[in-house]
N, C-alpha and C positions, 0 to 999 in steps of 0.2 A: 200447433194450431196454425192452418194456411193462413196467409196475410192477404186482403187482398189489393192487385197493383193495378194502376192507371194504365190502360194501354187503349191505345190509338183504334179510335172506332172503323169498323170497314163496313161497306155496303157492298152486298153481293145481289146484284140485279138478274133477275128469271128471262129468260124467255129471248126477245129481243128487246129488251129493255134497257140503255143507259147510264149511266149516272153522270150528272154533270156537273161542274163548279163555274156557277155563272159571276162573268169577270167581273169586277169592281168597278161604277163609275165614279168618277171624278166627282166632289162637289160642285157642284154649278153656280156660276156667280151670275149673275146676270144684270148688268146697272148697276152694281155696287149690291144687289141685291141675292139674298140666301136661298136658293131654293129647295124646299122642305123636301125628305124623300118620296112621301107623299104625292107630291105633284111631278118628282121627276118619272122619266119613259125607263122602263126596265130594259135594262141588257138583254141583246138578241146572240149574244155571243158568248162564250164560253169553254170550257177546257172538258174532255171525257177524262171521267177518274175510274172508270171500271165499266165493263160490256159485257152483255152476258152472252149466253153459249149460244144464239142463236133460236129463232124458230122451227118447229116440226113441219116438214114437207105431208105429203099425203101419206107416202112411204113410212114414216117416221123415220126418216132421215133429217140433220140438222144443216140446216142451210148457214153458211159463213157469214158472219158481221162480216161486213162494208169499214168499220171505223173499229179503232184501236185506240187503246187509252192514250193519250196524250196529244191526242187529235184537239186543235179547235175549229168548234164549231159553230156552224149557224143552225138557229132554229126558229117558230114561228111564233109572233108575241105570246101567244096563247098557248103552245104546246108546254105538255108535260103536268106531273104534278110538282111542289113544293113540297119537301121535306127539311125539317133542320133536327141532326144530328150533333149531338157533342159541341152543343153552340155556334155549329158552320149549316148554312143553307146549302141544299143540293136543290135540283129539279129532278125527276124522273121521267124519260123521253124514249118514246119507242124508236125505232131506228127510224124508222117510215117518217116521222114529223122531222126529221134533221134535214135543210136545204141543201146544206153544203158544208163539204170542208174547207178552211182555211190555209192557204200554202204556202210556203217562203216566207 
């Protein structure tokens, strides 16, 4: 009888699709005071955990990501969606919404 085992979730993103692991911020103190996540501003930066194969030209040829997993990045307060897999939050970000990479 098969058992079955815990293994480490993956996201395979379509198209020119993303996946990102947006960084952690600090708790914020501010006057001695707590500020709830609630009120704090979401992380514009982030780590790519996986890129997908790119978009279809006219040709149906597949045009190259720009970014590579372990790129970090910038993107815009609003881009992407929210997903939480395996108890970890990702975003999902098309290439086009990404500002910038991150260097040095």
């Amino acid at each position: 009888m098969p058992t079955a085992t815990k293994q480490k979730t993956k996201i395979r993103p379509l198209g020119s699709n993303v996946v990102v692991q947006p960084l952690e911020e600090e708790e914020e103190m501010r006057g001695g005071l707590y500020i709830p996540d609630t009120a704090q501003e979401k992380p514009q930066q982030g780590t790519v955990v996986a890129v997908g194969p790119g978009k279809l030209n006219e040709e149906g040829d597949r045009l190259p990501m720009e970014l590579e997993e372990g790129d970090r990045i910038i993107y815009g307060k609003y881009a992407g969606n929210e997903v939480e897999i395996g108890g970890q939050e990702y975003l999902l970000i098309e290439e086009e919404q990404v500002l910038g990479v991150v260097e040095g």
